[in-house]
C-alpha positions as CSV (number, residue, x, y, z in Angstrom):
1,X,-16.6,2.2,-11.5
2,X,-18.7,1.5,-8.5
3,X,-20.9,4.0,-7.3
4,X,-19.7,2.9,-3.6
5,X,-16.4,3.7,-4.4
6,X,-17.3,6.7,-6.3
7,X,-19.2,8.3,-3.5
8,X,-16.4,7.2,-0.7
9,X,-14.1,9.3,-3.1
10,X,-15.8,12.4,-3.5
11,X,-17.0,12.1,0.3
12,X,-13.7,11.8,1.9
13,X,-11.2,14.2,0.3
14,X,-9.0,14.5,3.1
15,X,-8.9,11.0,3.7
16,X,-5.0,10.0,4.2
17,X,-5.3,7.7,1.4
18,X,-6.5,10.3,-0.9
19,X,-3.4,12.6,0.5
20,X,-0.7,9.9,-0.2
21,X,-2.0,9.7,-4.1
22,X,-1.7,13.5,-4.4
23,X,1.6,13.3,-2.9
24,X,2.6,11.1,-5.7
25,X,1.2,13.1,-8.2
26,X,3.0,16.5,-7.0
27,X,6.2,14.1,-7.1
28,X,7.0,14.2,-3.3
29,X,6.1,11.0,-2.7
30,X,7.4,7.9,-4.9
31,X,4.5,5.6,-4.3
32,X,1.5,4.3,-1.7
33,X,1.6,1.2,0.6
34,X,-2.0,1.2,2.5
35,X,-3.9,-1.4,4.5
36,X,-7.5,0.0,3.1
37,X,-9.4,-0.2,0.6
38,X,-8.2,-1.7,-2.5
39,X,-10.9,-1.3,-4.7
40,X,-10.7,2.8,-3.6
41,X,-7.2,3.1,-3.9
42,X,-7.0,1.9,-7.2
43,X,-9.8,4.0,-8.5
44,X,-8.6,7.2,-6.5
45,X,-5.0,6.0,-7.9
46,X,-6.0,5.8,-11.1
47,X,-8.6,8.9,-11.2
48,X,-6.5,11.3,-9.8
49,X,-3.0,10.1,-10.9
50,X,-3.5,8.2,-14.9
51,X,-1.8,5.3,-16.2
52,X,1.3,5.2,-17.6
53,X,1.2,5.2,-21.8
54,X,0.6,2.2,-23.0
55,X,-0.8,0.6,-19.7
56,X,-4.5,-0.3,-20.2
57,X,-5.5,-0.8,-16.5
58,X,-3.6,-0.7,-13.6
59,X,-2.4,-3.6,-11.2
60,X,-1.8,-3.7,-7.4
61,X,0.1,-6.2,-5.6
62,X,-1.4,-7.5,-2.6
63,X,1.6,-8.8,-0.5
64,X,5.4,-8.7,-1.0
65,X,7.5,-11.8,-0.3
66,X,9.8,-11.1,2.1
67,X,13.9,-11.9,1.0
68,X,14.2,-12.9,4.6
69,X,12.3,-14.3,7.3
70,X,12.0,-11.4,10.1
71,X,12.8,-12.1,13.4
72,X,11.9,-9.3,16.6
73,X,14.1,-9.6,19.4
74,X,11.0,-10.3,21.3
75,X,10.8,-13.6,19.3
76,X,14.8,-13.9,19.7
77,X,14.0,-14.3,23.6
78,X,11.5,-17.6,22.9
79,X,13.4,-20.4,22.9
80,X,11.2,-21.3,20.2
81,X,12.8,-19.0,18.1
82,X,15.2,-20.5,14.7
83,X,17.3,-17.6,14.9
84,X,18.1,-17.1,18.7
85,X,21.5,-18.9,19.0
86,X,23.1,-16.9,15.9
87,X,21.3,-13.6,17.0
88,X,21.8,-12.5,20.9
């Protein structure tokens, strides 16, 4: 692993990402969403928590699709807006 990540690891311990993988592990949390690091999530993930039997090396995902477009209703008041004559 890389000694960058390694260090940012072992230096920040109470760092909230950190806290979310150790709430996974203790099984009060069923997984981490963050907007960091990947490369330090995946090697904290993977230190701290394993992978699965049978998995070699772990994967991340880094967006979801969405099912549906979203719409705020401060877009809704735009005229611009596709979805403002079937949503108030």
């Amino acid at each position: 692993m890389d000694d960058e990540v390694m260090q940012a690891i072992k230096r920040k311990r109470d760092a909230s990402m950190l806290r979310a993988i150790e709430l996974v592990r203790d099984g009060e949390a069923a997984g981490v969403v963050s907007t960091g690091n990947t490369k330090i999530l995946v090697a904290a993930g993977t230190l701290r928590l394993r992978t699965l039997e049978g998995i070699e090396r772990p994967s991340s995902r880094p967006s979801s699709p969405a099912t549906k477009p979203f719409h705020s209703d401060r877009c809704r008041r735009q005229s611009g807006c596709p979805r403002r004559s079937s949503h108030p």
